[in-house]
C-alpha positions as CSV (number, residue, x, y, z in Angstrom):
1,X,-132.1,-247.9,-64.9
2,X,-135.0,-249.7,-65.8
3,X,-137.3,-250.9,-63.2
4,X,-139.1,-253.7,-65.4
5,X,-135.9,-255.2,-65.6
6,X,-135.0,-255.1,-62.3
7,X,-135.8,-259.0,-60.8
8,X,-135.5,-258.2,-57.6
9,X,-138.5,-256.7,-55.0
10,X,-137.6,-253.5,-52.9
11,X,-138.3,-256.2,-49.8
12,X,-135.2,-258.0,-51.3
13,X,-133.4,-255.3,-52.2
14,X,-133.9,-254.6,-48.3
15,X,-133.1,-257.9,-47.6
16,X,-130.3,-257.8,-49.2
17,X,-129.1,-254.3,-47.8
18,X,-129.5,-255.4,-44.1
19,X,-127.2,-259.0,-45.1
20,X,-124.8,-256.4,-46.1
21,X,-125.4,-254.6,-43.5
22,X,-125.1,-257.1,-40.9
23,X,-121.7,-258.5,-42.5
24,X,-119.7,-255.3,-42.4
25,X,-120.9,-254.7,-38.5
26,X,-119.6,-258.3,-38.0
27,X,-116.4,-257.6,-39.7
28,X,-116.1,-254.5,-37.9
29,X,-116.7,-256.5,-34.6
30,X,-114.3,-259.0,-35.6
31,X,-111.3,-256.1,-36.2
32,X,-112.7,-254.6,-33.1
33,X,-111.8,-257.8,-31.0
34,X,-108.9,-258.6,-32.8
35,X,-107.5,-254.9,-32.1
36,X,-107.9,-256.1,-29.0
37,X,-106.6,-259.0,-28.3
38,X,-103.3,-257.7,-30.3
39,X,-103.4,-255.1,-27.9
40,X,-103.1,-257.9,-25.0
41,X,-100.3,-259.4,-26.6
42,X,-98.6,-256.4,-27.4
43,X,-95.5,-256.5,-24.7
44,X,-94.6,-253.4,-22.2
45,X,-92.4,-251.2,-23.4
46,X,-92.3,-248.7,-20.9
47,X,-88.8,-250.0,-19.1
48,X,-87.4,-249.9,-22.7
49,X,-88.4,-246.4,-23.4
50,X,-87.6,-245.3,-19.7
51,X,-84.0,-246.7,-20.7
52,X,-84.0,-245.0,-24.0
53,X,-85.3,-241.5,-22.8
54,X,-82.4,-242.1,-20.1
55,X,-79.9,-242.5,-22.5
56,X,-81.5,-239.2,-24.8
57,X,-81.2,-237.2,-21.6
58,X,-77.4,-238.4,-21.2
59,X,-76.6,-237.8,-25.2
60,X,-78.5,-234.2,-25.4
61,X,-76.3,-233.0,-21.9
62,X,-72.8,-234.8,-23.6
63,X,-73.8,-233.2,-27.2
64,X,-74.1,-229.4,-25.0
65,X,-71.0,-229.8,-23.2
66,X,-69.2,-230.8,-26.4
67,X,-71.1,-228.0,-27.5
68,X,-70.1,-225.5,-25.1
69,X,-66.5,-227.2,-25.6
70,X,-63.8,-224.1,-26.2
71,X,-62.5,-226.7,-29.2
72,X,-65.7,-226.3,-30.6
73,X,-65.8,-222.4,-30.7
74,X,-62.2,-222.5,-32.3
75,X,-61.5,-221.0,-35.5
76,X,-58.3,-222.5,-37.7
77,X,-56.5,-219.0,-36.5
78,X,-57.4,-219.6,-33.0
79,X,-56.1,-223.2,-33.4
80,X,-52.9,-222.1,-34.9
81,X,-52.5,-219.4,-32.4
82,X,-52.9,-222.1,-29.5
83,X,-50.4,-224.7,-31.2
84,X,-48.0,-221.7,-31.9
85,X,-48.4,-220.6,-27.8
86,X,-48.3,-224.3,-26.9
87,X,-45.1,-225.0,-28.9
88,X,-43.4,-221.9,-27.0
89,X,-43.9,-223.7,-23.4
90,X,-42.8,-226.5,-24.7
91,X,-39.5,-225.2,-25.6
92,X,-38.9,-223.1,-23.3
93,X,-39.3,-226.5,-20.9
94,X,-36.5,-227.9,-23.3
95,X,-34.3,-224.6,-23.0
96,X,-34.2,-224.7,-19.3
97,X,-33.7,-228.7,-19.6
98,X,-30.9,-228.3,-21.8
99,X,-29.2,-225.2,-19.7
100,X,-29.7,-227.2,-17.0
101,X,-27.8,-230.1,-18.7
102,X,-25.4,-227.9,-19.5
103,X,-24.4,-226.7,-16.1
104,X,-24.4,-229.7,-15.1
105,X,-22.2,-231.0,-18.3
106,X,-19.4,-227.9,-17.5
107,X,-19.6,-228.8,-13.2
108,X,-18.8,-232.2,-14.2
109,X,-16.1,-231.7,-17.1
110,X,-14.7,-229.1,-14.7
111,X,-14.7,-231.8,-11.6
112,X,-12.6,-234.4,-14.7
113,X,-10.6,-231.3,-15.0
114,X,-9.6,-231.5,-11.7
115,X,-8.8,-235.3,-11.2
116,X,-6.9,-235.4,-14.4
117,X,-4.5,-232.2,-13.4
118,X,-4.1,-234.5,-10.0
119,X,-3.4,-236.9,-11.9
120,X,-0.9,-235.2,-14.2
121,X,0.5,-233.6,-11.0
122,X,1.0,-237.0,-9.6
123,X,3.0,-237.7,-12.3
124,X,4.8,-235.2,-12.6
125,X,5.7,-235.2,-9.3
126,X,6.7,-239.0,-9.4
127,X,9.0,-238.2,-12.8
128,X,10.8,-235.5,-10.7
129,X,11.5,-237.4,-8.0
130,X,12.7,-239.9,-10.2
131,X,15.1,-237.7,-11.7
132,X,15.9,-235.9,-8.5
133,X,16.9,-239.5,-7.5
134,X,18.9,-240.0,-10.6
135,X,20.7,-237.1,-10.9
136,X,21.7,-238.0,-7.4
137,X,22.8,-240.7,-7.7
138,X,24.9,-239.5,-11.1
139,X,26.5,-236.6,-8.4
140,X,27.0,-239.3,-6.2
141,X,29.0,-241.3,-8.7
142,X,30.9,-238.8,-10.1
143,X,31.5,-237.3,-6.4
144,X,32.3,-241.4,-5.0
145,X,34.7,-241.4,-7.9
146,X,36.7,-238.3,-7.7
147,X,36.4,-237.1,-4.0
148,X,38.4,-240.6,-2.6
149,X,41.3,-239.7,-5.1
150,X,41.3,-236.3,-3.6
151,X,41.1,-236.9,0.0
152,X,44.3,-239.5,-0.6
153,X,46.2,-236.8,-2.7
154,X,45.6,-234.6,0.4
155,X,46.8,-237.1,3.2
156,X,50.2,-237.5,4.5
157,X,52.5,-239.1,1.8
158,X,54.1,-241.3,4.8
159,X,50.3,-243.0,5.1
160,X,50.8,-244.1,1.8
161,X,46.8,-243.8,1.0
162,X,47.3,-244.2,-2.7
163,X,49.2,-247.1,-2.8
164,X,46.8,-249.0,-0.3
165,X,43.7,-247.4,-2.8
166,X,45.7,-248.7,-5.8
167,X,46.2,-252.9,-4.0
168,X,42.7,-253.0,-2.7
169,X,41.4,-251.8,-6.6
170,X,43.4,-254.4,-7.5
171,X,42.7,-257.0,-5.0
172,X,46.3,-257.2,-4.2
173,X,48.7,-256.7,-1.4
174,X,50.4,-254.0,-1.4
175,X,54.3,-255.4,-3.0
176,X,51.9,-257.4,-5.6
177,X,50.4,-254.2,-6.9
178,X,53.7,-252.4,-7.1
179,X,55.0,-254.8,-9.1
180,X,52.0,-255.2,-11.5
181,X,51.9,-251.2,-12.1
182,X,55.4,-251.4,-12.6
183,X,55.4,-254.4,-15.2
184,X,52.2,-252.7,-17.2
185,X,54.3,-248.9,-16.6
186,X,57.3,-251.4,-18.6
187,X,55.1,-252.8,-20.9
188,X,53.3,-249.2,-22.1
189,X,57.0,-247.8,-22.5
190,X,58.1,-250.0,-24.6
191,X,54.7,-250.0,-26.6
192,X,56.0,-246.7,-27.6
C-alpha cells in the first residue's frame, strides 16, 4: 500500500475505527437485550418436562418388564415346545369332557333301555291277557256248545231234556217242534 495515496489522516483512520468500534458494541448491546427479553417471553417448561420425564420413567420400567418378559427370552423351539405342552392340556381337558359325556351318554341310553323294555313288557303283557281272554272265551264257546248237549244225553230220558233243548232252540213249544223236526226229517228223506 501506498501511503501518498491514502486520503485519509491516521486521526481519521482512528476516527473511523472507534465509529466502528462503537457500532458493533451497540449491536452487541442490542442482541444482548434482545437475548433478553426473548428470554422473558420464553414460557416455563418445567411442568411439561416434569410430565415428559414421568412418562420416560413409566416407558423405561414397561420396556424392562417386557424385557424381562419369559416371551421375550423364547426361542421358536421353546415356543413350539410350549404350544406342543399347551395343546396336550387342552386335550386331555377334551378327553376327560368327552369320557365324561360318554358315561353320561351310556347311563342315559341304558335308563331308555329300561323304560322301553317296560314298555315292551307292558305290551306284552296286555297282548297276553288279551289272548288269555280270547282263548277263553273260544274254550268257553266250544265248552257252552258241547257240554249242554252232554249233560242232557246224561239225564233221565223220562225228563225229556232234549226235546225241551231242541223247542226252546227253536222258539217253540214242545208238540210245535216235534212236528217241524219231523216235517224237515220228511222233507231230507225224500231229498234222497
Amino acid at each position: 500500500m501506498d501511503t501518498n495515496t491514502d486520503s485519509s489522516s491516521p486521526a481519521t483512520d482512528l476516527a473511523q475505527a472507534f465509529e466502528a468500534l462503537r457500532g458493533e458494541v451497540s449491536l452487541t448491546r442490542r442482541a444482548v437485550e434482545g437475548l433478553t427479553a426473548a428470554r422473558e417471553r420464553i414460557p416455563d417448561y418445567s411442568p411439561t418436562l416434569a410430565k415428559l420425564g414421568k412418562q420416560i420413567e413409566i416407558t423405561i420400567a414397561q420396556t424392562e418388564a417386557i424385557r424381562q418378559a419369559p416371551a421375550i427370552t423364547l426361542t421358536r423351539d421353546g415356543i413350539a415346545k410350549r404350544m406342543i405342552e399347551a395343546s396336550v392340556l387342552v386335550r386331555a381337558e377334551d378327553a376327560r369332557l368327552l369320557n365324561e359325556t360318554r358315561d353320561v351318554l351310556s347311563r342315559s341310553i341304558g335308563k331308555i333301555d329300561t323304560i322301553v323294555e317296560r314298555g315292551q313288557a307292558a305290551d306284552r303283557q296286555w297282548r297276553d291277557k288279551l289272548c288269555s281272554a280270547a282263548g277263553g272265551v273260544i274254550a268257553g264257546i266250544l265248552l257252552w256248545s258241547v257240554l249242554p248237549g252232554t249233560i242232557a244225553r246224561s239225564l233221565p230220558a223220562s225228563w225229556h231234556v232234549p226235546e225241551w233243548m231242541a223247542a226252546r232252540t227253536m222258539g217253540m213249544t214242545r208238540h210245535e217242534a216235534g212236528r217241524a223236526l219231523l216235517r224237515s226229517d220228511l222233507a231230507v228223506e225224500k231229498s234222497r
